[in-house]
N, C-alpha and C positions, 0 to 999 in steps of 0.2 A: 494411463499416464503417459501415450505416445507422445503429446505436445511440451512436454516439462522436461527441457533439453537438459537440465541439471540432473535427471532421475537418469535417463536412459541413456547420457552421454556427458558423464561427469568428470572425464576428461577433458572437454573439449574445449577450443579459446571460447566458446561462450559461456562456460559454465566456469570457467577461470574468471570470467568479467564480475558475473553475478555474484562468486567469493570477495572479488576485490570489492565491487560495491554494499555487500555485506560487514565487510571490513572496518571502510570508509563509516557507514552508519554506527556500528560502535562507537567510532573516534568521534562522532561531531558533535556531541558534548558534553564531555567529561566532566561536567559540573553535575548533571542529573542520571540518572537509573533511568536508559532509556527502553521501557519495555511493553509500549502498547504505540503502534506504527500505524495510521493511516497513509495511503495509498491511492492517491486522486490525479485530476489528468484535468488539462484545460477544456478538450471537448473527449466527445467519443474515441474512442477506438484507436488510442494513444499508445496503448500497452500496458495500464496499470495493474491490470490484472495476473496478466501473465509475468510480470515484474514482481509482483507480492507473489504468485506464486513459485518461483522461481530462488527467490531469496527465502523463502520460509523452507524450501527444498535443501538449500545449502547451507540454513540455520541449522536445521535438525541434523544433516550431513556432520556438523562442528560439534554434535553433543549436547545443544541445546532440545529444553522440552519448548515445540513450538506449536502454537495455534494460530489456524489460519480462519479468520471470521467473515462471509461473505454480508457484507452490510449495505449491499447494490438489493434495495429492498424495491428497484423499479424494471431492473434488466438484469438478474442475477446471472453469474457464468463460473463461479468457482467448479459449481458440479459437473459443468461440461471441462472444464480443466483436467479435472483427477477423475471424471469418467463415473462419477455417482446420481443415485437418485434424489431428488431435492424431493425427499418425501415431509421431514421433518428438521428445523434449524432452528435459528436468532427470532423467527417471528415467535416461535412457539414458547420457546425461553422467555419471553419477555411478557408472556399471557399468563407462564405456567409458576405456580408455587413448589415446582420442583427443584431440585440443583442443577444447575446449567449443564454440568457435566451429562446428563442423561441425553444433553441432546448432540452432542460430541461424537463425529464418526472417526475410527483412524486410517489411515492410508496406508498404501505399499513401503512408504517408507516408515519407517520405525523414529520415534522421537518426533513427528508430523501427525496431527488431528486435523480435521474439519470442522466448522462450524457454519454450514449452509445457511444460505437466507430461510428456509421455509417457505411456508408458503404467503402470495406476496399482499403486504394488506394492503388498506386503503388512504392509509395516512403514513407513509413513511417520516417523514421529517419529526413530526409529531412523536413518534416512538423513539426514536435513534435520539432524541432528545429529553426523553422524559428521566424520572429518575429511576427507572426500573432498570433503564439503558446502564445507568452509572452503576447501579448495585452491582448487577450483573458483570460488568468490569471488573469491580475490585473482586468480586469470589472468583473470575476466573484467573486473578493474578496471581492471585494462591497458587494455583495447581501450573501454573507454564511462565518461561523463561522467557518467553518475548511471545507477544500476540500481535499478530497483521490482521489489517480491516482494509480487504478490499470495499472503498467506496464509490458513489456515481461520482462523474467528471463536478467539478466544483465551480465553471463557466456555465454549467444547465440548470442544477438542483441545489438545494440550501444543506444538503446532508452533511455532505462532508465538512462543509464548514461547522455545524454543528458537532458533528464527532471531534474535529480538530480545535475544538475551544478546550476538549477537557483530556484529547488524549495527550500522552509525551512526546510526540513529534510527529512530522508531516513530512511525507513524502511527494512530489511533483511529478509527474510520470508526462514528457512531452514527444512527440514522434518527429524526427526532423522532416521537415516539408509538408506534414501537415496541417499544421493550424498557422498561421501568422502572430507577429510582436505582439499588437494591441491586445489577441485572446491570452495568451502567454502572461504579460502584466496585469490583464484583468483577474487574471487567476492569482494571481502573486496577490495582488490587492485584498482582496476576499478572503483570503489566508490572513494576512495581518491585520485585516478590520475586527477578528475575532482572537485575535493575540494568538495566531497558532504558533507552534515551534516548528516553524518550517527548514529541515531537517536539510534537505539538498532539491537539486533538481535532477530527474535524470532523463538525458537524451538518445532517446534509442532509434532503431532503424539507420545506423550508419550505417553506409555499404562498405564490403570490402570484398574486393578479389582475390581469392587465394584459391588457386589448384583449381580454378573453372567453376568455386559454387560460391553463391550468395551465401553471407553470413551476417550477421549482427555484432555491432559493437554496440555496449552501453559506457557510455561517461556518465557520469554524474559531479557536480558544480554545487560544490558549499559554501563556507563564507557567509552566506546569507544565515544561517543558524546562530552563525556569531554576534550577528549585530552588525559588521563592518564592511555592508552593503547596503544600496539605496536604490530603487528603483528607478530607472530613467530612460524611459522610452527612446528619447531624442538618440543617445548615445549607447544604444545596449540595452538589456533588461537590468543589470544591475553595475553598478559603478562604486568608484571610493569617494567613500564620506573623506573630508580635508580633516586632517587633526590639526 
């Protein structure tokens, strides 16, 4: 678990960040029980991963029972995360007449599970959408206080917009200098084309100097959860509706 700066350095301003954005997530909206968290990026290699796993570190840190589910059923990486074997996961569960719990690994930290992809099938979209998918949701809501669904980026593959039709909120995970506006609002689009509850956005890889070393700051940008934003390329990715 060297890469999961909240385990091994849970002092630090970045694991103070990933508190505050775990925070923020509680707050954004207090109308619903928000307890099953998808996790998606406009392209590749944005950080959504390590964002869900990061925040599920600092969930469980809080006392919370948390499950982290790797649902990247094309390019899975939870287990290169926390440094496990992807022998058995979510593919298997989904096949198997067993209770999903059997396929549950736990990690170093205590109040944190795993739920590995498995191994990877041939029709992702197809499963992560069927109703075996949903069943398996609700018995795992049983047993854990918040569940994370690390998903594929939601600008390449239809998954996550699929998980994000039925889960409770949506997370946006963007890397600044990255990707560009148009992928960004493509991504926002595709979110709300499927009524997701698109939760916040967060931007990571901000630089900052301090004492000679590179560190990471993450913001993350709500408002959008509320309803009291509107996408608008021309002027910003989101703006105020007029009352």
């Amino acid at each position: 678990m060297d890469t999961l700066i909240s385990h091994i350095s849970p002092k630090s301003p970045i694991s103070e960040a990933y508190r505050t954005l775990r925070t923020n997530i509680q707050f954004s909206d207090l109308d619903r029980n928000i307890k099953t968290i998808v996790f998606t990026s406009a392209m590749a290699g944005e950080g959504k991963t390590t964002t869900a796993s990061n925040v599920g570190v600092v969930s469980a840190k809080a006392g919370k029972r948390v499950l982290i589910i790797d649902a990247d059923l094309r390019k899975p990486s939870i287990h290169k995360m926390f440094k496990k074997v992807n022998a058995k996961g979510l593919s298997d569960a989904l096949i198997s007449d067993e209770s999903p719990i059997r396929f549950v690994i736990p990690t170093e930290e205590p109040n944190l599970d795993l739920m590995l992809s498995g191994p990877i099938p041939p029709n992702p979209s197809e499963i992560l959408g069927s109703k075996r998918m949903r069943a398996l949701m609700d018995k795992l809501k049983d047993a854990y206080d918040l569940i994370l669904i690390d998903a594929p980026p939601v600008g390449i593959v239809t998954d996550a917009q699929i998980l994000s039709s039925f889960m409770d909120g949506t997370m946006l995970v963007l890397r600044v200098g990255h990707g560009d506006r148009k992928q960004t609002a493509y991504a926002v689009e595709l979110l709300r084309n499927v009524n997701a509850n698109l939760l916040g956005v967060v931007m990571n890889r901000l630089p900052i100097n301090e004492g000679g070393y590179y560190k990471y700051k993450y913001y993350a940008y709500y408002g959008a959860a509320y309803g009291e934003e509107q996408e608008t390329p021309k002027r910003g990715l989101f703006k105020k509706k007029r009352r």
